[in-house]
C-alpha positions in Angstrom: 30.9 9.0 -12.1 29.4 12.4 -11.3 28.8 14.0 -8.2 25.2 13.5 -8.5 25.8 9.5 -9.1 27.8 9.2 -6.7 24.9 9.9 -4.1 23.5 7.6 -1.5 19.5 6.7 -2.0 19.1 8.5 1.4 20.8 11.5 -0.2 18.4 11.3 -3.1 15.5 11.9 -0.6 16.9 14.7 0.9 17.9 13.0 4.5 21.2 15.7 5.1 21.0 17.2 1.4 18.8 18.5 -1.0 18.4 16.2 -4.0 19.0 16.9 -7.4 14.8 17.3 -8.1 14.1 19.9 -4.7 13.7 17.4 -2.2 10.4 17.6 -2.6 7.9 16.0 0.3 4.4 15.4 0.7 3.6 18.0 3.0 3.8 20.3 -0.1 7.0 22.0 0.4 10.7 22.0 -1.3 14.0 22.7 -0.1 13.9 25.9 -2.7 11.2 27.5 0.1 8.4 27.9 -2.2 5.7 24.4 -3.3 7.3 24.1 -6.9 10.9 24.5 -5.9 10.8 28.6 -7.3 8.8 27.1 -10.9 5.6 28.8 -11.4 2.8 25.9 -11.0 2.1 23.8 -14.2 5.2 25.0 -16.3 7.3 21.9 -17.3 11.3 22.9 -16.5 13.6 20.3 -19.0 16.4 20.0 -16.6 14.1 18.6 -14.1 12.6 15.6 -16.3 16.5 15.1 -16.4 17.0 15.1 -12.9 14.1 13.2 -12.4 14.8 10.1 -14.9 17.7 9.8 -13.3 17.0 9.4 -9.7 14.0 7.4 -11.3 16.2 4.9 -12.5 18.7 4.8 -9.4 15.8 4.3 -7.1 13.6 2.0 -8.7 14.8 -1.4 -8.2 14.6 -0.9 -4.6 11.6 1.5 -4.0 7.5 0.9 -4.4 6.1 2.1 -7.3 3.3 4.0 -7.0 1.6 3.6 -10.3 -1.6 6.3 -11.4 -2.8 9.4 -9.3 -5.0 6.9 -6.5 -1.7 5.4 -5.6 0.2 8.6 -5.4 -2.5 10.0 -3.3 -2.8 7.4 -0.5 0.9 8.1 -0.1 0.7 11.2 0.3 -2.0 11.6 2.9 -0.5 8.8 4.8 2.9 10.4 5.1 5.1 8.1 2.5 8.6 9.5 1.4 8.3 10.0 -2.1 12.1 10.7 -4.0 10.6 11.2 -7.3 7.2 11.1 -9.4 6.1 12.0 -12.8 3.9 12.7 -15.3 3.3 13.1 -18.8 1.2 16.5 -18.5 1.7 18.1 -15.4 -1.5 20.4 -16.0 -3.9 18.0 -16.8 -2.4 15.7 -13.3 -3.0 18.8 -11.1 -6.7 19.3 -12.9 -7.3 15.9 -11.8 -6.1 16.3 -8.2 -7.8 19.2 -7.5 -11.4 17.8 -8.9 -10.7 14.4 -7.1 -8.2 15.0 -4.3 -7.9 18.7 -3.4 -6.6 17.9 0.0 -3.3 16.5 -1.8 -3.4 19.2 -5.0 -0.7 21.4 -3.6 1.4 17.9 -2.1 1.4 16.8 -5.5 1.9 19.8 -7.6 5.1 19.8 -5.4 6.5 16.1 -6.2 4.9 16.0 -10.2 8.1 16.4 -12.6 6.7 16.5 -16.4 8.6 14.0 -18.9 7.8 13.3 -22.2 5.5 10.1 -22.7 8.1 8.0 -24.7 10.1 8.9 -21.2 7.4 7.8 -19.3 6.5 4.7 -20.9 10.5 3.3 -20.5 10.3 4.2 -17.1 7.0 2.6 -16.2 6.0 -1.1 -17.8 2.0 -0.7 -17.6 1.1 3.0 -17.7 -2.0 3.9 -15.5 -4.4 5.5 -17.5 -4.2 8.6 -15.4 -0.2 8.9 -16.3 1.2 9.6 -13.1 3.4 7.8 -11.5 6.2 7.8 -8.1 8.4 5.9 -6.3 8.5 5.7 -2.7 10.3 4.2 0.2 9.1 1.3 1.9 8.4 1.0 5.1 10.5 -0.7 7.2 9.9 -4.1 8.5 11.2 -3.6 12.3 8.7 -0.9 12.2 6.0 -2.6 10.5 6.4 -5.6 13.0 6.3 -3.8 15.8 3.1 -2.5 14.9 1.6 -5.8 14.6 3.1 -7.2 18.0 2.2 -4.7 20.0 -0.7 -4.7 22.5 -3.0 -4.5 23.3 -4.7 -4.1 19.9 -7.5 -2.6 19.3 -8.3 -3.7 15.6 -7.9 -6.7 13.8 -4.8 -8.4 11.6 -5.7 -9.7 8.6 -3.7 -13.0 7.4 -3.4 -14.2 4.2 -2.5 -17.6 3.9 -0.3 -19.1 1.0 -1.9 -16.1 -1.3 -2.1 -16.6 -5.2 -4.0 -13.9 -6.7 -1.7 -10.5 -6.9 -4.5 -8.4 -7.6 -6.9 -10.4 -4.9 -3.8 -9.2 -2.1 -3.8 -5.9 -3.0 -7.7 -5.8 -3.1 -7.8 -7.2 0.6 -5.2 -4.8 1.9 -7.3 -1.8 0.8 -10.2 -3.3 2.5 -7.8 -3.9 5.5 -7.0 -0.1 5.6 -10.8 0.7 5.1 -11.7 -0.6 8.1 -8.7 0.6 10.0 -6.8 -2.9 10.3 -3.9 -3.3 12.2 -2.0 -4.8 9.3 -2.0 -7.6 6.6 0.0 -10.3 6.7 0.8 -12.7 3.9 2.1 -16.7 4.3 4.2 -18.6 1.4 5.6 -16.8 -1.7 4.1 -13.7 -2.9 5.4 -11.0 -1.9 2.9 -8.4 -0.6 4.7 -5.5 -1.8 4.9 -6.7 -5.3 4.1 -3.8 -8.1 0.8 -4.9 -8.8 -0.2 -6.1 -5.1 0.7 -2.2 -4.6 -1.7 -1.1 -7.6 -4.6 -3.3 -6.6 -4.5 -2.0 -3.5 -4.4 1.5 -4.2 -1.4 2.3 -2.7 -3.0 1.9 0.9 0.0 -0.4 2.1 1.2 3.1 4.0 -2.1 2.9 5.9 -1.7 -0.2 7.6 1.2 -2.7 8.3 1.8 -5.0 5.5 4.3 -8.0 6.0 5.0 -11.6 4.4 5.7 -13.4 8.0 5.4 -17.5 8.9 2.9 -19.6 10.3 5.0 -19.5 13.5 5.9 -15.6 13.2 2.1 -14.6 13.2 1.2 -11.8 15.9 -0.4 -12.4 18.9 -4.4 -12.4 20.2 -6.8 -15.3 19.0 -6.8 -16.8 15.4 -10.1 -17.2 14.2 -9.4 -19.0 10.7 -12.3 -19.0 8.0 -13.3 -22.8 7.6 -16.4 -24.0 5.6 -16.7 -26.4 8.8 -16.1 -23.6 10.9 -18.9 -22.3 13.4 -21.3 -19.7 11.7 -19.9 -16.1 12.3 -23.2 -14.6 12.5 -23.2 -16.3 16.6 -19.7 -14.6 17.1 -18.4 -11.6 18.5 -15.0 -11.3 16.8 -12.4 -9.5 19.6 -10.7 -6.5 18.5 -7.3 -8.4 18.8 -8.3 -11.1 16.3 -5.8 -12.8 14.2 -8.1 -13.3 11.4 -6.8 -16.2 8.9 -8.0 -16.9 5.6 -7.1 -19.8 3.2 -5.8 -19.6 -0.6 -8.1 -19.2 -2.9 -7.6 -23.0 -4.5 -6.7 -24.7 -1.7 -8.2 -23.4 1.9 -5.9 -23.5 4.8 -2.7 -25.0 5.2 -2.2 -27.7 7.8 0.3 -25.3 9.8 -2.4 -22.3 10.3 -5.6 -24.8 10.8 -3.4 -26.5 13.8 -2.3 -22.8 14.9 -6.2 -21.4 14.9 -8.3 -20.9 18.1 -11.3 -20.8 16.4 -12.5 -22.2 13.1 -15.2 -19.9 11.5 -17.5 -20.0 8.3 -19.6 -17.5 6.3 -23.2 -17.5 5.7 -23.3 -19.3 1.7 -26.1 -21.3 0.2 -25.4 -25.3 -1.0 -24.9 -25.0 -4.6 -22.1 -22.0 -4.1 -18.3 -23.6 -4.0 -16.7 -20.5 -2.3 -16.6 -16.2 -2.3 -13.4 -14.7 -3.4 -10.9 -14.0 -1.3 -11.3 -10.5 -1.2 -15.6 -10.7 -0.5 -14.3 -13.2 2.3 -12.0 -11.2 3.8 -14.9 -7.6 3.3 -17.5 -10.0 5.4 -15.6 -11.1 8.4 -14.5 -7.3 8.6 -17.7 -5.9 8.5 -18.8 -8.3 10.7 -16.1 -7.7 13.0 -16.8 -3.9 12.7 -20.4 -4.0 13.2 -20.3 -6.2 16.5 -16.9 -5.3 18.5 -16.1 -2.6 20.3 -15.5 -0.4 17.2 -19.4 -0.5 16.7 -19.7 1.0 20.3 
C-alpha cells in the first residue's frame, strides 16, 4: 500500500491535509491558492483523472452520489463536502454551469476533474445525461436529528410512512426543501439516502434534514396524518410545527402512525378518483400549509 492508500477518508477531503486532487471545496477555492488548483480553467491535467478515480473508488461505497450537474449544484450552494467529482468534458460542464447556474460556475470549475467516458461510465452505473458526476459526505444523523427535535419549529416535517416508490421519495424531499421544510422523515425499509432517492430529488437532501426514524422516534409538535376519512384541509390551519404524515402509496397508513396522529386530514378529490400520488399529496398539504400559517404572514 502506498502513501496515498494508506489515507483516512477524512484525509481524502482535506480535514488536516490536502488530498491527492487539491482539496478542492465548494466555496471555489483549492489548497494550491488559486480556483483550479494552479491549472488554467477547462484544460484536462492526466494525473488528476488518476488521482481522482482513485479517491472515487475509495470513497464511494460510503459517500452520496451526486449524479448530473442539478445534483452537484444543490450541493454546492447548500454547503456539502464534496471529495471528488467528474466529468467527461470539463468545457462543455462549465458552459452548462455558467448558462444554468452561474452562482456555482467558479465552485464547480474548482471540484470538476475531466476522465475519459469509458472511465466515467465504470465509475457511475446510470450516466446522467449531463455527464457530471460527485461524491459527497453525508450529513450526519446526530446533526440531522437535532434539527428535527428542536423547538420550537417554525416549518413543517414531512413523514413518509412505509415509502415504496424511490423516485416518489426523492420527488417529495425536493418539494420538502422548496418550501423550506424542516426535514423528511421516512418509516419501514427504504432508505432515504438511497442513489436514486438522491437523484429524484435533485440532490436537495443538503437543504433539509432527511432521516429514516420509527413510528415512536418521530419529532415532536402535532401529527396531522393524510386520511381519506380525515377532516377536509381546506377548514384547517396547519401549525408551523406540524408533523405531517402521509401513507404508502399502496396501502395508506400503518396502524402504528394512525394511533400516533392528532389529527386525521383528507384532500379535496372527486368520487370516481382512487388517490393522488404521493408526491402531489405531499405538494398540497405544503402549499396549503404555506398559504395559511404564519409563513403566509
Amino acid at each position: 500500500m502506498n502513501e496515498t492508500d494508506a489515507r483516512t477518508p477524512d484525509e481524502e477531503i482535506g480535514a488536516g491535509a490536502p488530498d491527492e486532487i487539491g482539496a478542492r471545496t465548494p466555496d471555489g477555492k483549492s489548497d494550491a491558492g488559486t480556483p483550479d488548483g494552479g491549472r488554467a480553467a477547462g484544460t484536462p491535467d492526466v494525473s488528476d483523472g488518476a488521482h481522482a478515480v482513485r479517491a472515487w473508488r475509495r470513497l464511494a461505497d460510503g459517500s452520496v452520489l451526486l449524479d448530473g450537474f442539478h445534483a452537484l449544484k444543490h450541493a454546492v450552494r447548500f454547503q456539502a463536502r464534496i471529495p471528488v467529482a467528474v466529468t467527461t468534458d470539463r468545457r462543455a460542464a462549465l458552459a452548462l454551469a455558467a448558462e444554468l447556474a452561474p452562482d456555482v460556475r467558479e465552485a464547480v470549475d474548482a471540484l470538476l476533474v475531466e476522465v475519459p467516458a469509458a472511465t466515467f461510465t465504470s465509475l457511475v452505473a446510470r450516466p446522467h445525461p449531463t455527464a457530471m458526476a460527485a461524491l459527497a459526505v453525508r450529513p450526519s444523523r446526530a446533526a440531522n436529528l437535532e434539527t428535527l427535535a428542536r423547538t420550537p419549529r417554525t416549518t413543517p416535517v414531512v413523514v413518509l410512512d412505509n415509502p415504496r416508490n424511490l423516485g416518489n421519495a426523492g420527488a417529495v424531499i425536493r418539494l420538502a426543501a422548496g418550501f423550506g421544510a424542516t426535514g423528511v422523515v421516512t418509516t419501514g425499509t427504504l432508505d432515504p439516502w438511497h442513489p436514486t432517492v438522491v437523484r429524484g430529488g435533485a440532490g436537495l437532501h443538503f437543504a433539509t434534514a432527511v432521516e429514516r426514524l420509527t413510528v415512536d422516534e418521530l419529532p415532536p409538535g402535532p401529527v396531522f396524518a393524510l386520511d381519506p376519512e380525515g377532516e377536509d384541509i381546506r377548514g384547517l390551519k396547519l401549525p408551523d410545527d406540524a408533523v405531517l404524515a402521509f401513507g404508502s402509496e399502496r396501502s395508506g397508513l400503518s396502524p402504528e402512525l394512525r394511533a400516533r396522529a392528532d389529527h386525521l386530514v383528507s384532500l379535496p378529490m372527486r368520487p370516481q378518483v382512487s388517490s393522488y400520488n404521493l408526491a402531489t399529496s405531499v405538494a398540497m398539504t405544503l402549499f396549503h400549509w404555506s398559504a395559511t400559517g404564519s409563513a403566509s404572514a
